[in-house]
C-alpha positions in Angstrom: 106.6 93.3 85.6 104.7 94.6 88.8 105.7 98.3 89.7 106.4 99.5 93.6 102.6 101.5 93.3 101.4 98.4 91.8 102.3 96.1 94.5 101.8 98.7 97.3 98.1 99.2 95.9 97.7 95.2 95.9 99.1 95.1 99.5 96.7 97.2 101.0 93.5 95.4 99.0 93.3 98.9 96.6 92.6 98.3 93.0 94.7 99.3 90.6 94.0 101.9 88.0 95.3 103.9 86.1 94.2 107.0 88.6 95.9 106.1 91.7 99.2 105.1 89.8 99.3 108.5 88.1 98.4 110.2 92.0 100.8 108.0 93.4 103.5 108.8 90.3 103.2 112.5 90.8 103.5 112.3 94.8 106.3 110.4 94.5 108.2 112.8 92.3 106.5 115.9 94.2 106.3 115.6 97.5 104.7 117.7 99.6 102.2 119.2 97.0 98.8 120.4 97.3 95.8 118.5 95.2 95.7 121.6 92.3 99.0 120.3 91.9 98.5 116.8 92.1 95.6 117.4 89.8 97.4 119.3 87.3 100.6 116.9 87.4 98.3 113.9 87.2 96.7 115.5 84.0 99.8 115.2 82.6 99.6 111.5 81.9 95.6 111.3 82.2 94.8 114.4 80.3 91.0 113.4 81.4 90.8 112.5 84.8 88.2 114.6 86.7 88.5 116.6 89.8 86.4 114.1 91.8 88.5 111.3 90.7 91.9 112.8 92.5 90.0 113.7 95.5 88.6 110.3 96.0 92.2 108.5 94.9 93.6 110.9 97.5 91.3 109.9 100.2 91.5 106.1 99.1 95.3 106.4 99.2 95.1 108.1 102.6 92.8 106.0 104.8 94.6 103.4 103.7 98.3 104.5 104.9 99.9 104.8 101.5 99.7 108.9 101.5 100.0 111.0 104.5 98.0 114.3 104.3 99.8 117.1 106.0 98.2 120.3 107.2 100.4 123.1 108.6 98.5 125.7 110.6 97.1 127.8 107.6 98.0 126.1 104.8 96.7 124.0 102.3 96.2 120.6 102.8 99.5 118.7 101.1 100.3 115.0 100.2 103.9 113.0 100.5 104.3 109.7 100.1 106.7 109.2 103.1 104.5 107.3 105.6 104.9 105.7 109.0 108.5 107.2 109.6 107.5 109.4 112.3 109.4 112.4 110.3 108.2 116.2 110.8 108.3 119.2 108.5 110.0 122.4 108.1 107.5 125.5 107.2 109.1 128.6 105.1 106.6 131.2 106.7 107.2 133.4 103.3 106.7 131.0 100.9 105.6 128.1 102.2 107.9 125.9 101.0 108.0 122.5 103.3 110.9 120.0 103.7 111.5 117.1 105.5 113.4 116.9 109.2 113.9 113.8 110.7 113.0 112.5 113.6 114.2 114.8 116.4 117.7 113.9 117.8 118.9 114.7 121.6 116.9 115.6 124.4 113.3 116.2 122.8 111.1 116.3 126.0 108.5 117.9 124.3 107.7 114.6 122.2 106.9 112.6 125.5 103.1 113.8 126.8 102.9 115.0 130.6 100.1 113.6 130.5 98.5 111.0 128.1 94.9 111.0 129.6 94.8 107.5 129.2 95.8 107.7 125.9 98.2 105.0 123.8 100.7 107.6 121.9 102.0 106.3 119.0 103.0 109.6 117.2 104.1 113.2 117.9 103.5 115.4 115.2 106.1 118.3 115.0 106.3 121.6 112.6 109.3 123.9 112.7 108.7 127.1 111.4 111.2 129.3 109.9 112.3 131.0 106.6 113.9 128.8 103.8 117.1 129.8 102.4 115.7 131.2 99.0 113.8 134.0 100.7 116.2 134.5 103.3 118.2 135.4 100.0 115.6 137.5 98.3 115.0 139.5 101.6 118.7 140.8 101.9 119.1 141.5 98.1 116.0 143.4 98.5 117.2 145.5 101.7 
């Protein structure tokens, strides 16, 4: 029986190996994690797999749509799985905790460019910015 990574590997012409199921595994399960993690959660099942190997099943998995690398102003790079949805994040400035939103709903003229120089948009990329509700807690049982 052919998995979902399997056949979404095959799909885009990707080999597949044991590597980029285990990435792929451990992004689907995590989303929204950095590569230490992915490394470390990948060791899990591949107790051998070097540092070099995650990067370039990372960058394989990326340029080929499958992964979408996020990068919130100052943070580390992260890695969902959750492509080609047009979704933004949600940014706990304390912790750094990310979540999903959904495409924006109502008036959002902010998504449509005053000017595209010429440009075909096919993507607005949006990061809200905020505290998450676990630190919001910790902050007012600490004051």
């Amino acid at each position: 029986m052919t998995s979902d990574s399997e056949a979404r590997l095959r799909a885009v012409s990707l080999r597949v190996t044991r590597p980029r199921l285990a990435v792929m595994a451990a992004l689907r399960d995590h989303p929204h994690v950095d590569t230490d993690t992915v490394i470390a959660l990948v060791r899990g099942d591949l107790p051998t797999v070097s540092h070099q190997a995650v990067y370039d099943v990372l960058r394989a998995l990326t340029d080929a749509g499958l992964v979408r690398r996020i990068q919130p102003a100052g943070a580390t790079a992260r890695y969902e799985m959750r492509v080609r949805d047009n979704h933004h994040h949600v940014v706990c400035r304390s912790c750094g905790t990310i979540a999903d939103v959904d495409c924006s709903v109502g008036n959002a003229p902010c998504l449509i460019a005053s000017d595209d120089h010429g440009f075909v948009i096919d993507e607005a990329e949006v990061v809200y910015w905020g505290t998450c509700p676990t630190c919001v807690t910790k902050r007012s049982e600490g004051s």
